[in-house]
Each structure stands twice: as C-alpha cells, then as structure tokens.
MARBA-3410 file (N, C-alpha, C, O; in Angstrom, 1 decimal):
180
138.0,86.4,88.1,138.3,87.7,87.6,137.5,88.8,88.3,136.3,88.5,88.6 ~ 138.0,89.8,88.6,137.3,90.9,89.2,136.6,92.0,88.2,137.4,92.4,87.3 ~ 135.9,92.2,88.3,135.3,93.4,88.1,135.5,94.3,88.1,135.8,95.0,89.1 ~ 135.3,94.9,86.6,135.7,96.6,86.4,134.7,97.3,87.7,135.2,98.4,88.2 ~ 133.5,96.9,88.1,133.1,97.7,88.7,133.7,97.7,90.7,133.3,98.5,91.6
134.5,96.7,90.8,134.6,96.7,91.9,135.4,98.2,92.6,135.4,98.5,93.8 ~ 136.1,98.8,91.4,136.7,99.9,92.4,136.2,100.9,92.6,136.6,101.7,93.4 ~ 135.1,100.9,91.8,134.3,102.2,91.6,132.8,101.5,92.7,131.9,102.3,92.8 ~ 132.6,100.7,93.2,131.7,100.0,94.5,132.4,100.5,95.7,131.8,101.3,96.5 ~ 133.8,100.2,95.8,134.4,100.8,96.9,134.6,102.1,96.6,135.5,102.2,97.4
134.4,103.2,96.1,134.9,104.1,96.2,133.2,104.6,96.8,133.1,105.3,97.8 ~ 132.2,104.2,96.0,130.8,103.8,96.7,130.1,103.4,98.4,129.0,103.5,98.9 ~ 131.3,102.8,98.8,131.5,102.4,100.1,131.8,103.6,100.8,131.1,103.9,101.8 ~ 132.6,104.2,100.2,133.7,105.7,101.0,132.5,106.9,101.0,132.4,107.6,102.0 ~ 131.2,107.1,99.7,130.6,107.8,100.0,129.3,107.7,100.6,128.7,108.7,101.1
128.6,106.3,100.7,128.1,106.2,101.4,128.2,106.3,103.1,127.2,106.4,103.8 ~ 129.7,106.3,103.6,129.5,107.0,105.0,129.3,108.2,105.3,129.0,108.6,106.4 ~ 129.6,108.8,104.2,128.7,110.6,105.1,127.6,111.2,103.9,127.0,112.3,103.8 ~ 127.4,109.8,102.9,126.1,110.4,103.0,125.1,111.1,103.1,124.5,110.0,103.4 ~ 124.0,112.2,103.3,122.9,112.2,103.7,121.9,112.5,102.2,122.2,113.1,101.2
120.4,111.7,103.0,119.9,111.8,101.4,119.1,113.2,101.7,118.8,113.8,102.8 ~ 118.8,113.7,100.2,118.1,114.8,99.9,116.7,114.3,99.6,116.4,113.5,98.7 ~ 115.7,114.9,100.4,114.3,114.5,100.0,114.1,115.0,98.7,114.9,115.7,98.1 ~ 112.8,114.5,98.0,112.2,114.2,97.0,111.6,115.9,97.0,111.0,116.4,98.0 ~ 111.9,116.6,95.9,111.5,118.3,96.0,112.0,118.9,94.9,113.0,118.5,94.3
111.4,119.8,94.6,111.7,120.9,93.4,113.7,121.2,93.5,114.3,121.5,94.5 ~ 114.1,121.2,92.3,115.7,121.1,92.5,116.0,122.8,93.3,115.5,123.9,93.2 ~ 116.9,122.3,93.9,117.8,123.4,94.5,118.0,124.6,93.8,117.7,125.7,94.1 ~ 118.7,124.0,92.6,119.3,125.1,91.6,118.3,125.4,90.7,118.7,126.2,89.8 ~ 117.0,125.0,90.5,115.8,125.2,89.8,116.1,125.2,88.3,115.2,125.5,87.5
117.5,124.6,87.9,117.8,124.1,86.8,117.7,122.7,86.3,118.0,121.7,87.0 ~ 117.4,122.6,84.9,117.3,121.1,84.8,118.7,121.3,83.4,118.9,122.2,82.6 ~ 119.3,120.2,83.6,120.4,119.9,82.6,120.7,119.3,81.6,121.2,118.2,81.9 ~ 120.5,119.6,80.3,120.4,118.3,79.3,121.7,118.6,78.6,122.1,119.7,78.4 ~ 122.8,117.3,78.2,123.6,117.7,78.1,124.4,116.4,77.6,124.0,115.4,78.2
125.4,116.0,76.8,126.2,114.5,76.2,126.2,113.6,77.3,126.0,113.9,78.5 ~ 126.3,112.5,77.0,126.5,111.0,77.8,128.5,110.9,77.7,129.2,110.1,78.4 ~ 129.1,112.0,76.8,130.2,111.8,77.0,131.1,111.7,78.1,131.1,112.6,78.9 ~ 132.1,110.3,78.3,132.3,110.7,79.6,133.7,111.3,80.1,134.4,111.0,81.0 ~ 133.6,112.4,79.2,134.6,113.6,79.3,133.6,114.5,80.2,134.2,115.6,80.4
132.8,114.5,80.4,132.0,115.6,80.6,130.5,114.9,82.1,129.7,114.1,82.3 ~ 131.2,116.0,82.7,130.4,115.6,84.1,129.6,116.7,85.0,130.0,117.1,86.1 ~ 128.4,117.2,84.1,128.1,118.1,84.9,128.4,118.5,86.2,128.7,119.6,86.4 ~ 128.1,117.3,87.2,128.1,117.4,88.7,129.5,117.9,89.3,129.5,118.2,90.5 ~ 130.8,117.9,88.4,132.1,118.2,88.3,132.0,119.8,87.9,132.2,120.8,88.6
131.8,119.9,86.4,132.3,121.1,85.7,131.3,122.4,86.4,131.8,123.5,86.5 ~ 130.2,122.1,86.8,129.2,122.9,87.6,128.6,123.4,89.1,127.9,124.3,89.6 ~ 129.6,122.0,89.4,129.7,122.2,90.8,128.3,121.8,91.6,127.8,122.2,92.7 ~ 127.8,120.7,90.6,126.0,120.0,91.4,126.4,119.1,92.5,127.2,118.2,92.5 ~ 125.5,119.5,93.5,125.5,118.5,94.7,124.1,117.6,94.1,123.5,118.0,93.0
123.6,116.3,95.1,122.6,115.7,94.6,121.4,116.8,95.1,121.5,117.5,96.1 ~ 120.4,116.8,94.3,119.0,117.4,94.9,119.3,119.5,94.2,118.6,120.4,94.6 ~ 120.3,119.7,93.5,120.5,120.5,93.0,120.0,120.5,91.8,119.2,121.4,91.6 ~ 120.1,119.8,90.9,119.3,119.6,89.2,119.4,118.4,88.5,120.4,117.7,88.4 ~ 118.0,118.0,87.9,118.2,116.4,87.7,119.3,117.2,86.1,119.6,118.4,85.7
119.5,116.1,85.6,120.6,115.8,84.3,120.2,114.7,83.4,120.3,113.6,83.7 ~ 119.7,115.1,82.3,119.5,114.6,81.0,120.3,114.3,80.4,120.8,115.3,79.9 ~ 121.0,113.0,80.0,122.3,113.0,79.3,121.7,112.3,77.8,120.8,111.5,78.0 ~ 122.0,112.4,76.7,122.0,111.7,75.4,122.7,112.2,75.0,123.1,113.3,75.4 ~ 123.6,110.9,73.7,124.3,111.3,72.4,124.5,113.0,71.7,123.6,113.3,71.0
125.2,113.6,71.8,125.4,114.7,72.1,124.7,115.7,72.8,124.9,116.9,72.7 ~ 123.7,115.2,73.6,123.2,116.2,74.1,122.1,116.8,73.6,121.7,117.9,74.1 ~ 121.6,116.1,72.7,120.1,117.3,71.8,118.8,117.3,72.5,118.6,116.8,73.6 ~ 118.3,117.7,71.8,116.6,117.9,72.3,116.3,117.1,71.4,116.5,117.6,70.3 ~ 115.7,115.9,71.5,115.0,114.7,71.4,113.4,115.1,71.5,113.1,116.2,72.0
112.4,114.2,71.1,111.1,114.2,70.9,111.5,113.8,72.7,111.0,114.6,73.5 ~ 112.1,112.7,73.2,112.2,111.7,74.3,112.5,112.9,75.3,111.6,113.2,76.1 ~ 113.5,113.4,75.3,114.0,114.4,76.2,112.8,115.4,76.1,112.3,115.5,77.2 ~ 111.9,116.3,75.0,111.0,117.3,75.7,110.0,116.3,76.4,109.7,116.6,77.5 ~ 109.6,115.0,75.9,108.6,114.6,77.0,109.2,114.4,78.7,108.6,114.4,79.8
110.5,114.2,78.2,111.0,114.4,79.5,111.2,116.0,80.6,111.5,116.1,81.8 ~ 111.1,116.6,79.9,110.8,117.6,80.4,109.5,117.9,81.5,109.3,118.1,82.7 ~ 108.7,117.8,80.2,107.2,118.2,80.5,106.9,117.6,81.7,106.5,118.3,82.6 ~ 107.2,115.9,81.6,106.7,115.3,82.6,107.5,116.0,84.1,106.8,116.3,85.0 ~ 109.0,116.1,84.2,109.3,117.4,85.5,108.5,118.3,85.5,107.5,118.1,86.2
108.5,119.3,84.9,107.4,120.0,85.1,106.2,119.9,85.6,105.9,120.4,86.6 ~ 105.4,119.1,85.0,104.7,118.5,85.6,104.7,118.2,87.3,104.0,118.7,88.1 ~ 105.7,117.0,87.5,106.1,116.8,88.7,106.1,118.0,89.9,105.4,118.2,90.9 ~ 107.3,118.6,89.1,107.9,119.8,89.9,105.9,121.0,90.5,105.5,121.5,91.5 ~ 105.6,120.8,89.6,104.6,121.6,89.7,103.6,120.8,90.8,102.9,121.5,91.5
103.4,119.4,90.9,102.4,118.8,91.6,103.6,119.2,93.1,103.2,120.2,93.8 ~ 105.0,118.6,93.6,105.3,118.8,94.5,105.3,120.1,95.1,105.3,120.3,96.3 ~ 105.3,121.1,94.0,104.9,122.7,95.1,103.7,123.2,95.1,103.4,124.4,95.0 ~ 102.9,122.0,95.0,101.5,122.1,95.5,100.7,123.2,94.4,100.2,124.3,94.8 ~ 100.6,122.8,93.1,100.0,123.5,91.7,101.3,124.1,91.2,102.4,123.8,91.5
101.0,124.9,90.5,101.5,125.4,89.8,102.7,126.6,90.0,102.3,127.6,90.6 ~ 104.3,126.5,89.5,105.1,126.7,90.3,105.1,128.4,89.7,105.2,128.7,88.5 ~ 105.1,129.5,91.0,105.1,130.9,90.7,106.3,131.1,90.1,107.3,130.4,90.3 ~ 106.1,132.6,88.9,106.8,132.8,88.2,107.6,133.3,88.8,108.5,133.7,88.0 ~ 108.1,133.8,90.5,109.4,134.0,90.7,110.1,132.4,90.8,111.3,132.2,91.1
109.5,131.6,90.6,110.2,130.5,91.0,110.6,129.7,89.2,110.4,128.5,88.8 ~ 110.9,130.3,88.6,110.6,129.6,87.0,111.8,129.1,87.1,112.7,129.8,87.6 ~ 112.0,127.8,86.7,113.2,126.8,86.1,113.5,127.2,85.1,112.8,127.9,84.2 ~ 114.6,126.9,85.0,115.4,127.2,83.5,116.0,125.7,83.0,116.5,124.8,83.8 ~ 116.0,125.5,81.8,116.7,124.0,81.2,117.9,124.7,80.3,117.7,125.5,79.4
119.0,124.4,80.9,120.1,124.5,80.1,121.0,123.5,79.2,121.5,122.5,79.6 ~ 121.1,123.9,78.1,121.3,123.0,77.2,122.4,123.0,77.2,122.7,124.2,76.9 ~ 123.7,121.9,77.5,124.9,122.0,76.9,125.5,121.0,76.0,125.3,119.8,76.1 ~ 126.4,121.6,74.8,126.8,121.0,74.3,128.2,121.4,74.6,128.6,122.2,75.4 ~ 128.8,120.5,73.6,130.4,120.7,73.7,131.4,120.0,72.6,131.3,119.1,71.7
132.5,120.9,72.9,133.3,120.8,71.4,134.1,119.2,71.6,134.1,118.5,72.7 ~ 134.7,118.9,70.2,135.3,117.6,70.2,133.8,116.3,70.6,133.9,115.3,71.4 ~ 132.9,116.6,70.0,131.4,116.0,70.5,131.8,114.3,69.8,132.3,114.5,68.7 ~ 131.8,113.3,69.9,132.0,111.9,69.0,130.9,111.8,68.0,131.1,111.3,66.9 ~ 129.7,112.3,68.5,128.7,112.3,67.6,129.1,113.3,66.3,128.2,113.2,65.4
130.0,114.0,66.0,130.1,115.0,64.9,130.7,113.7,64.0,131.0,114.0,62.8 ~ 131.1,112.5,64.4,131.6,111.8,63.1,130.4,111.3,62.2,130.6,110.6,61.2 ~ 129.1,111.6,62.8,127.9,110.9,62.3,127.7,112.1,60.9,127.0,111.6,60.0 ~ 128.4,113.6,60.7,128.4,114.5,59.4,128.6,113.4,58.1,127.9,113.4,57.0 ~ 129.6,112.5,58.4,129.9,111.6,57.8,128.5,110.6,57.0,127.6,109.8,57.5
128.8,110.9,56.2,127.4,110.0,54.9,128.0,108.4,55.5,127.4,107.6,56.2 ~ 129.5,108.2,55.1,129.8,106.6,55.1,129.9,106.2,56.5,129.4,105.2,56.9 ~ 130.5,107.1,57.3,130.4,106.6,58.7,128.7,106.4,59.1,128.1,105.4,59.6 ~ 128.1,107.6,58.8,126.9,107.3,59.3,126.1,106.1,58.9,125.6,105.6,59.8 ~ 125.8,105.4,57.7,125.8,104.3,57.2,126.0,103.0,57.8,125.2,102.1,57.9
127.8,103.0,58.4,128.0,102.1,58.7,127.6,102.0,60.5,127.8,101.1,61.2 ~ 127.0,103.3,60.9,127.0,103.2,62.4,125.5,102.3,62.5,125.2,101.3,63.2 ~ 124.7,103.0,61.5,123.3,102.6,61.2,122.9,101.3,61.1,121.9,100.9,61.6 ~ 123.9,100.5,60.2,124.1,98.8,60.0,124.5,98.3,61.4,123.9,97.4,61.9 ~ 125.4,98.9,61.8,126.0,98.3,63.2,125.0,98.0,64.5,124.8,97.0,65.1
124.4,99.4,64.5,123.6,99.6,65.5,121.8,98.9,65.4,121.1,98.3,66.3 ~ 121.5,99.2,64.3,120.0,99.7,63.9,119.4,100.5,63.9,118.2,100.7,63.6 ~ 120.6,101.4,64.3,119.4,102.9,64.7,119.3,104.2,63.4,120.2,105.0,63.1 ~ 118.3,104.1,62.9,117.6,104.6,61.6,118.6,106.1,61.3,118.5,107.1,61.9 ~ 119.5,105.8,60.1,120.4,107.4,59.8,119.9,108.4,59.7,120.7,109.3,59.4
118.3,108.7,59.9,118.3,110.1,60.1,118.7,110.4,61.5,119.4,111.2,61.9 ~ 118.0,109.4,62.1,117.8,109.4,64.0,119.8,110.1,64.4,120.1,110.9,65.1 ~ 120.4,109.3,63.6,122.1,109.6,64.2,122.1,111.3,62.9,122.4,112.4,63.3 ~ 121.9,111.2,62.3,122.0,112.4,61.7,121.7,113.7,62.2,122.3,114.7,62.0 ~ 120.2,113.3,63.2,120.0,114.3,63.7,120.5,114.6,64.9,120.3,115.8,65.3
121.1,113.7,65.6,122.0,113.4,66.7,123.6,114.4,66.5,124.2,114.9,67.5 ~ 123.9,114.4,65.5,125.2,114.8,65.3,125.2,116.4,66.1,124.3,117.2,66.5 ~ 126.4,116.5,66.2,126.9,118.0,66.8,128.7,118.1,66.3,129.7,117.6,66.7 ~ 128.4,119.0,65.2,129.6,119.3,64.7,130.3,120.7,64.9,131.6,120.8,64.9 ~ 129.4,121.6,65.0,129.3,122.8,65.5,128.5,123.2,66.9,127.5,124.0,66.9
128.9,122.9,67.8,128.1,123.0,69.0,127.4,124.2,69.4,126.4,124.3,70.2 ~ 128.1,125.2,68.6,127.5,126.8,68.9,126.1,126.9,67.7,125.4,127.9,67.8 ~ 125.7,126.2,66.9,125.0,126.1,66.2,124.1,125.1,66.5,123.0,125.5,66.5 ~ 124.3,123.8,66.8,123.3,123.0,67.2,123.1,123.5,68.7,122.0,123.2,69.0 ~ 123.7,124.1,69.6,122.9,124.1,71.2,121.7,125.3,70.1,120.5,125.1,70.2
122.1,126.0,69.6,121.2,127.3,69.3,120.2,126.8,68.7,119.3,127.6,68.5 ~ 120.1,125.7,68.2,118.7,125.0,67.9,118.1,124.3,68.4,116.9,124.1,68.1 ~ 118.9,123.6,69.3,118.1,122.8,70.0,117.4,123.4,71.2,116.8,122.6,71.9 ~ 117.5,124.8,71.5,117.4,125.6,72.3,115.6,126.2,71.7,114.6,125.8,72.2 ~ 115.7,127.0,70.5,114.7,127.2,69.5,113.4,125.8,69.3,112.1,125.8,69.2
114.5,124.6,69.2,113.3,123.7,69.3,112.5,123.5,70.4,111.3,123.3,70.2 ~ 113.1,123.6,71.6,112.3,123.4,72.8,111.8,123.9,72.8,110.6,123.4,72.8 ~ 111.9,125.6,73.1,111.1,126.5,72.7,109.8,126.4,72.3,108.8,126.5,73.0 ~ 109.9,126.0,71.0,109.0,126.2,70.1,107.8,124.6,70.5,106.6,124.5,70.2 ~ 108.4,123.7,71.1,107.4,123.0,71.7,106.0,122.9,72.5,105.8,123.3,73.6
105.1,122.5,71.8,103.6,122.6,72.8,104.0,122.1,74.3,103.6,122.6,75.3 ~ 104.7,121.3,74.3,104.8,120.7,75.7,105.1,121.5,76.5,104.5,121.7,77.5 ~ 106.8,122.1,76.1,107.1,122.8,77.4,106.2,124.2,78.0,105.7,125.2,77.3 ~ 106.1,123.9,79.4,105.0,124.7,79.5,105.4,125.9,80.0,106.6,125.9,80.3 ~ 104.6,127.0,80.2,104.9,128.3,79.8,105.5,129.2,81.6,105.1,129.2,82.7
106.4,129.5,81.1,107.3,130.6,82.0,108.7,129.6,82.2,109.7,129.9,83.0 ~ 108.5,128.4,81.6,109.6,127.7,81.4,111.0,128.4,80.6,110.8,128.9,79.5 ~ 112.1,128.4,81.2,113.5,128.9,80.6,114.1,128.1,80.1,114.2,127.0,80.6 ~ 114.8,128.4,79.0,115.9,127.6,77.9,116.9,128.4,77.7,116.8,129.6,77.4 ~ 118.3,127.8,78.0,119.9,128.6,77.7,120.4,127.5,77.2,120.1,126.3,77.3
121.4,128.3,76.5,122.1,127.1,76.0,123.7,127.4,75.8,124.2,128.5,75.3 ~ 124.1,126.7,76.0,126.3,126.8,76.7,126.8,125.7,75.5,126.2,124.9,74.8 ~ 128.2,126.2,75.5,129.1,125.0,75.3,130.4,124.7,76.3,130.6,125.4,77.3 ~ 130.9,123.9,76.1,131.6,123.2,77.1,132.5,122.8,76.1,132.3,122.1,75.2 ~ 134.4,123.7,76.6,135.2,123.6,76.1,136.1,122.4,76.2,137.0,122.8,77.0
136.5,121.1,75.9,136.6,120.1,76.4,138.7,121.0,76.7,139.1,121.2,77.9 ~ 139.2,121.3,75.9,140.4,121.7,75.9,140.5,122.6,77.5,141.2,122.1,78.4 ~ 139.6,123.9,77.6,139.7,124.3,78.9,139.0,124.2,79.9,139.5,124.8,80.9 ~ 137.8,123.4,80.2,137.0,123.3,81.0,135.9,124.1,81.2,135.0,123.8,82.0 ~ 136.0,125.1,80.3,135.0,126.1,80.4,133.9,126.2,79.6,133.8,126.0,78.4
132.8,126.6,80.7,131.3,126.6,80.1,130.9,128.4,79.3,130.7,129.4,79.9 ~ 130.8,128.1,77.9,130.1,130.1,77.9,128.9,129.6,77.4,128.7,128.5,76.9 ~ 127.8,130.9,77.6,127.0,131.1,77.1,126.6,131.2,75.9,127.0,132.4,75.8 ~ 126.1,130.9,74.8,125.7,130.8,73.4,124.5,131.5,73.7,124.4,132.7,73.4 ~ 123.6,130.9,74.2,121.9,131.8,74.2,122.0,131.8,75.5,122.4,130.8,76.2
121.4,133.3,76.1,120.7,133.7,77.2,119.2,133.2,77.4,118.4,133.5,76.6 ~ 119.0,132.7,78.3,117.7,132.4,78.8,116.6,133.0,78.4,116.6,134.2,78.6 ~ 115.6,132.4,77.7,114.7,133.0,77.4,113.7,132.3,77.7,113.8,131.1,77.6 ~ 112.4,132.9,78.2,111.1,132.4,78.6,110.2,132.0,77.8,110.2,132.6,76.7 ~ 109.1,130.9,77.9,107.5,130.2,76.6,107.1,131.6,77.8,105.9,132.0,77.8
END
C-alpha cells in the first residue's frame, strides 16, 4: 500500500531543486505569526510568506496559550542574541494574531460536545474551553490584550490582531498594532 505521504514527498522532490536555503537571522518580515492549525488556512499562501520571512505559530484556533507566550519570549530572545543584543526600536517585531471565521474549535461553546471531546482526548475542559473561538473578532481582541499584558513579552514588542475570512480569503484588521 502506498502512502498518503508519497505525493506530497514528490511534490518535495520538485521543490527541492531550486531550492535555496535562508540563513538562520532575524525574519525578513519582522513579523511573527500565531495563528489555527486549520488546514483551511495557510499563512504562507494567504500572506504571501516566503521561508526566512516569519516563523508561524499554529494551535487549535490560534490563541495565546501560556506555551505560545513562552514561545514568544524565547524568539525574542533569540532574535535579540542574533542582532547582536538588543534589537533597535526601529527594528520592533510585531506578532500578529490571526484568527478566523468557521474556526472547528467554536464547537468546544458546546457544554456536551465539550465534555465528550474531554473524555475522548484527556485534555482538561477548561484547557478546550479556553481554546474555543466562536467569535473571532472578539477572541483575536483578547488574545491580543493577553499578550500584551504579559511579563514575558518584552518591551517595544508589537501585537495585531486580524481575522481570516474562510468564505473570501480575506485578512482585516480587528486591532492595530500596539506596542509593551
């Protein structure tokens, strides 16, 4: 039997010949992207990312996680050792949060679904509770506020936050960038 992944190897084959790799450096687009694991939704598509333009954070709809700000921090971090200390404030990253409508996670609003995702999985119903995105214009705007409001992320750091219309393709703005 062949493998689902065999055609997606060869198609791996096709890009590997004109490859070239991007050295290890502060992203191109000085954006980092947190955003659904849905795979309706491909940043590197809807945004137009080449590799070495912005890494991409994907979880269950896309929230700000305790996991995801540590993941931040530690970029930051990084990003700041590779441009040799501390990165100037003309150079400030922005993390953009996107969410998007028609999310799978909004079936977790659901008391009984959530319940039964909880038994299925293990994963503790607040944890999916707080996961949910039922209103995308309202959760990116908090999850936006949470980051924010985090000791971690460190200061002259930027937060926006979009949605992503699965019907038309299009990304708008919910919150404009704002600076710790």
């Amino acid at each position: 039997m062949t493998s689902r992944m065999t055609p997606l190897l060869e198609h791996n084959e096709q890009f590997a010949r004109a490859y070239t790799p991007v050295p290890l450096g502060l992203p191109a687009a000085q954006v980092i992207v947190i955003t659904c694991l849905d795979h309706r939704i491909d940043p590197a598509i809807t945004l137009g990312l080449r590799p070495g333009d912005a890494p991409v954070l994907r979880n269950a709809g896309g929230r700000v996680t305790q996991p995801v700000i540590e993941e931040i921090a530690y970029l930051a971090f990084l990003g700041g050792r590779l441009a040799g200390g501390q990165i100037a404030g003309g150079s400030r990253v922005e993390v953009a949060i996107i969410h998007h409508t028609q999310c799978g996670t909004g079936f977790l609003a659901d008391p009984g679904f959530r319940r039964e995702a909880s038994a299925a999985t293990g994963v503790d119903e607040a944890a999916l509770a707080a996961s949910a995105v039922g209103d995308p214009h309202a959760t990116v705007a908090a999850d936006v506020d949470r980051l924010l409001s985090s000791p971690l992320l460190p200061p002259g750091m930027g937060v926006s936050g979009h949605v992503y219309d699965i019907e038309t393709g299009r990304v708008t703005t919910v919150v404009d960038a704002r600076y710790r």
